[in-house]
Backbone as CSV, one residue per row, in Angstrom:
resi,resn,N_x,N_y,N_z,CA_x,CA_y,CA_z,C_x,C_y,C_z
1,UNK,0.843,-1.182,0.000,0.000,0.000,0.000,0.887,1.244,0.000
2,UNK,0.692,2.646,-0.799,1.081,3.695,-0.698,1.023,4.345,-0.009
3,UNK,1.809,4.519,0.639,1.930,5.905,2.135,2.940,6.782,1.893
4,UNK,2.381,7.976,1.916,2.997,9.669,2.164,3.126,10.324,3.462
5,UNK,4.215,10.498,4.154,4.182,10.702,5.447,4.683,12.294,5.294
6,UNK,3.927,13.403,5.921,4.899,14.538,5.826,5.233,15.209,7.262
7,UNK,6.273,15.831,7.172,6.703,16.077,8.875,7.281,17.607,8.588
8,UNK,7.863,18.562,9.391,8.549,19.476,9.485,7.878,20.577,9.596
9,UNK,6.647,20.861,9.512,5.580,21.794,9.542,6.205,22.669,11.306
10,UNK,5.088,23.840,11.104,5.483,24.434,12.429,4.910,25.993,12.464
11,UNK,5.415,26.775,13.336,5.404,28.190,13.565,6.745,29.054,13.513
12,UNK,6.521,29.623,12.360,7.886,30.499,12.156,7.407,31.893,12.216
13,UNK,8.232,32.744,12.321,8.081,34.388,11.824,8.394,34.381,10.620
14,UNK,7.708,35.870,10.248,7.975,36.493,8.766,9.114,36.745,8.644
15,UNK,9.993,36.010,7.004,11.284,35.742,6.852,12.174,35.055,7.344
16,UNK,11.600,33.823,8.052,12.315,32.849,8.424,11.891,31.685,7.173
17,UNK,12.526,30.711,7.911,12.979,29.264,6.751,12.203,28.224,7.856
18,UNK,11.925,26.973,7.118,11.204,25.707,7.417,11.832,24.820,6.541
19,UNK,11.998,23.339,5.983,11.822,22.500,5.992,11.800,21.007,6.023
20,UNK,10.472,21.493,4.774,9.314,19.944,4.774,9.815,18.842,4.420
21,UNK,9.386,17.500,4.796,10.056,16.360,4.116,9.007,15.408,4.021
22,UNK,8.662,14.438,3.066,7.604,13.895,2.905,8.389,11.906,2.863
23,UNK,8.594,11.269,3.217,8.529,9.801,3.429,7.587,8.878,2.812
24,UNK,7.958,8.586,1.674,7.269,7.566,0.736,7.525,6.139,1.227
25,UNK,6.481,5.245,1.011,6.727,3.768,1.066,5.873,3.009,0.400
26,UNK,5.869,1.657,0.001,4.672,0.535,-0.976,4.645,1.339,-2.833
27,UNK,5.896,2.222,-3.104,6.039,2.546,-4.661,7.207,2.276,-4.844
28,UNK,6.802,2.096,-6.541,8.388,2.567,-7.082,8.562,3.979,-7.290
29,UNK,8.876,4.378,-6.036,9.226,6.191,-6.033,10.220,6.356,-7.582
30,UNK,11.262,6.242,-7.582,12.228,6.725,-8.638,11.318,6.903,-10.130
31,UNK,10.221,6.430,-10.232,9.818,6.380,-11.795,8.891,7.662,-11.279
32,UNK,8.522,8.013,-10.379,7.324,9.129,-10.017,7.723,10.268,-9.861
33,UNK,6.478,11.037,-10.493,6.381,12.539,-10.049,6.271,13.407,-8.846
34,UNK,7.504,13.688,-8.476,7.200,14.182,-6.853,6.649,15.962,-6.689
35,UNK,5.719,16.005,-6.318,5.221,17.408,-5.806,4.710,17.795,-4.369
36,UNK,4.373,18.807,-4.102,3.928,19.809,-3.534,2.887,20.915,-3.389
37,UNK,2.105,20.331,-2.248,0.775,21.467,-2.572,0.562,22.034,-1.275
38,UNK,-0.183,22.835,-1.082,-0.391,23.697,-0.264,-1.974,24.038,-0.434
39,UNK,-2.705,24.347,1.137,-4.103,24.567,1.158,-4.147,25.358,2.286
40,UNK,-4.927,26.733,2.088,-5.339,27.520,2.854,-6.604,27.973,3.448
41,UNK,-6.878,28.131,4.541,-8.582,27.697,4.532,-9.468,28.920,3.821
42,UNK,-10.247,28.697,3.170,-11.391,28.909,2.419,-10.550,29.115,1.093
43,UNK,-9.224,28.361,0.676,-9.183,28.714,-0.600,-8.968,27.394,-1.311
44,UNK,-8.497,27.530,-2.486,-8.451,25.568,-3.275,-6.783,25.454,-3.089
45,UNK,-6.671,24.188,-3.005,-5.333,23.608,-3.195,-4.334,23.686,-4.531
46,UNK,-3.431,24.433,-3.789,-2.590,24.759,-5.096,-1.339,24.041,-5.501
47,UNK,-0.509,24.170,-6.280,0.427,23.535,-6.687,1.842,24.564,-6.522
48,UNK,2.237,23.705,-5.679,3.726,24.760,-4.908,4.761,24.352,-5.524
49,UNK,5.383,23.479,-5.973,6.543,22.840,-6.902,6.271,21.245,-7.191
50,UNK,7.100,21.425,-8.209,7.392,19.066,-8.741,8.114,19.745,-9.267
51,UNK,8.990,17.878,-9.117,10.020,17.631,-9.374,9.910,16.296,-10.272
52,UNK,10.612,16.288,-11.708,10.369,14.920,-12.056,11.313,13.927,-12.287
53,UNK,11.435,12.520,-12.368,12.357,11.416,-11.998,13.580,11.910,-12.806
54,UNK,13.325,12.865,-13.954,14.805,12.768,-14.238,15.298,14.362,-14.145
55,UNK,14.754,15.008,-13.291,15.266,15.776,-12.183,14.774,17.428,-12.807
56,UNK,14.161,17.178,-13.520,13.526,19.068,-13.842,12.618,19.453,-13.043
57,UNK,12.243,20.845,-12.853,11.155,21.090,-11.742,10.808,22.482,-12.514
58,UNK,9.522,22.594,-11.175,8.779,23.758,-11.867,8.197,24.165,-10.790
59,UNK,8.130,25.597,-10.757,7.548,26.197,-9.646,6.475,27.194,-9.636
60,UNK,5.451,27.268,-8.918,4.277,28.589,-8.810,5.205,30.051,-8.844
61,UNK,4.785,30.513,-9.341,5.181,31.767,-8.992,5.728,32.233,-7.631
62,UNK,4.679,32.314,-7.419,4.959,32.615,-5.889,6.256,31.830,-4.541
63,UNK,6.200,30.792,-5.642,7.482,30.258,-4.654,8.481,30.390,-5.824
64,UNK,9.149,30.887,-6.502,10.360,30.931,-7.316,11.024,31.970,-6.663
65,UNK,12.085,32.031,-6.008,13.283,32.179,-5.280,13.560,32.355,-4.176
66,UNK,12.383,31.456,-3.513,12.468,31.442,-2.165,12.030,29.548,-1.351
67,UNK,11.495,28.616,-2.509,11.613,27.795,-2.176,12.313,26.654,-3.241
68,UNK,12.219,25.330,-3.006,13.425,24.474,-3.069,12.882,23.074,-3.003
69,UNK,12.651,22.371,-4.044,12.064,20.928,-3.832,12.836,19.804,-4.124
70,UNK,13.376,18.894,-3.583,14.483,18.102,-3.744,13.841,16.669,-3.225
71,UNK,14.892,15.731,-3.770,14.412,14.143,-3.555,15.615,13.406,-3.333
72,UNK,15.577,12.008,-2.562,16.287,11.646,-1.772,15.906,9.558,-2.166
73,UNK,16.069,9.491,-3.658,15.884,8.313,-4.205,16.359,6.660,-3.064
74,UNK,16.924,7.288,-2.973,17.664,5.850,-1.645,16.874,6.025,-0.401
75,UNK,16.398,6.959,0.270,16.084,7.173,1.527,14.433,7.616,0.572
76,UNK,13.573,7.506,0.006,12.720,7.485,-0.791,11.824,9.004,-0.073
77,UNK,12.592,9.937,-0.185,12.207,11.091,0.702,12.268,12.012,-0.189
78,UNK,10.720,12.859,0.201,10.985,14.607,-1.178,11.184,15.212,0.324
79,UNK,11.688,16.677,-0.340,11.533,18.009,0.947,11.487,19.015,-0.198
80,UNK,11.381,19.781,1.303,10.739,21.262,0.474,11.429,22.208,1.394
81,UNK,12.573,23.288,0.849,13.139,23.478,1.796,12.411,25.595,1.530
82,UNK,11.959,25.929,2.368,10.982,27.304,1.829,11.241,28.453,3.050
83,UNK,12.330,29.433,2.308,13.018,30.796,2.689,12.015,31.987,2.689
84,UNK,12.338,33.061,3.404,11.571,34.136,2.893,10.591,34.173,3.239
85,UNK,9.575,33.319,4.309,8.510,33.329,4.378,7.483,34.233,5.087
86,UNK,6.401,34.127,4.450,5.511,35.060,4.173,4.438,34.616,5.227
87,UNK,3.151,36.051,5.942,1.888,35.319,6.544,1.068,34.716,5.644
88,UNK,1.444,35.325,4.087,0.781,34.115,3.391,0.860,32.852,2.642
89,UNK,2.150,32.515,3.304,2.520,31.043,3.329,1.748,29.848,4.223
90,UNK,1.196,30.547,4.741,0.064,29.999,6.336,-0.332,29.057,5.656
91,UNK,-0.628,28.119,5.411,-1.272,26.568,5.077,-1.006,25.166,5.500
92,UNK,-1.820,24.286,5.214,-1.160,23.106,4.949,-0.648,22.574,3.756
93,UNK,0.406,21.883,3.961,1.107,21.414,2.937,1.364,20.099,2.815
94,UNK,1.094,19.586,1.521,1.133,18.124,1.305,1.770,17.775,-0.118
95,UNK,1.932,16.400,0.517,2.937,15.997,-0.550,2.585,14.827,-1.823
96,UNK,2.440,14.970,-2.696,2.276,14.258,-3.715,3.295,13.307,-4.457
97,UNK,2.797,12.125,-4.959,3.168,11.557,-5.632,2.485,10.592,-7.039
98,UNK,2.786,10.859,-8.206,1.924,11.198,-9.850,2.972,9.971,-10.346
99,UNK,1.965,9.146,-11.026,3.170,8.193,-11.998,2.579,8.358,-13.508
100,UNK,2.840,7.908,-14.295,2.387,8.688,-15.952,1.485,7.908,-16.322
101,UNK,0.641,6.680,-15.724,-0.177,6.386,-15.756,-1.627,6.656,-14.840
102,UNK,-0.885,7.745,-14.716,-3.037,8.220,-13.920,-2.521,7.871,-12.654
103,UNK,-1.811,7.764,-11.797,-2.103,7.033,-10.565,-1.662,8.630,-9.524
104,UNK,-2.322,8.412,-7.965,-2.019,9.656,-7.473,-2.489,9.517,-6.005
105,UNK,-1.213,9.854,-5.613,-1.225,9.561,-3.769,-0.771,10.536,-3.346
106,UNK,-1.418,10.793,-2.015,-1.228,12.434,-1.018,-1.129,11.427,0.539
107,UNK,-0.300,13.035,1.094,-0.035,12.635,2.615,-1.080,13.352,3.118
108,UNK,-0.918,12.995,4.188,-1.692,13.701,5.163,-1.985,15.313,5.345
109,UNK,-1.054,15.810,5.219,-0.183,17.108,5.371,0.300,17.627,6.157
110,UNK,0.826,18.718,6.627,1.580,19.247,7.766,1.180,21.027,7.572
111,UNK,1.223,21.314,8.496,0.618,22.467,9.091,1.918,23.535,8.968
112,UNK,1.852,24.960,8.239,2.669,25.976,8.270,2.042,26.996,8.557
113,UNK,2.488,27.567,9.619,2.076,29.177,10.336,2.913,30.070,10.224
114,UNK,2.887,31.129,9.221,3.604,32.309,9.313,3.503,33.202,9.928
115,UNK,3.539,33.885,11.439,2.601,34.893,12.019,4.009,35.707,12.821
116,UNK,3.595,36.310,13.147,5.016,37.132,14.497,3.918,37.310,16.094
């Protein structure tokens, strides 16, 4: 069975750093699409970065030069490493994993508070 575990969430101030790391198990991670989403309450779930098996990525706007999505093929681990942060970074964040046949698994998510 597919499990997405994500951890590192928390309470930071404005312009501090966090992170995320998400723990895959029951795939063949290396052939998959690893991403990143984020949900804020009363708004829809967005798409914060992916990364794909043979290592290009792409980012929202809003996170291009301040966050960082990386993978950890042996230790079957994504992170998300996210600078600069903003009160409207405030969400939860979860972690995805996409294979090129339709298939699509989420963690739980983890909780980010940007506040002072």
């Amino acid at each position: 069975q597919v499990q997405l575990v994500e951890s590192g969430g928390g309470l930071v101030q404005p312009g501090g750093s966090l992170r995320l790391s998400c723990a895959a198990s029951g795939s063949l991670f290396s052939i998959a699409a690893v991403s990143w989403y984020r949900q804020a309450p009363g708004k829809e779930r967005e798409l914060v970065a992916t990364l794909n098996p043979r290592g290009s990525t792409d980012y929202a706007e809003f996170a291009k030069g301040r966050f960082a999505i990386s993978r950890d093929n042996a230790k079957k681990t994504v992170h998300l490493q996210m600078n600069s942060l903003k009160p409207e970074d405030t969400a939860v964040y979860f972690c995805n994993e996409h294979f090129a046949s339709g298939g699509d698994y989420w963690g739980q998510g983890t909780q980010v508070t940007v506040s002072s």
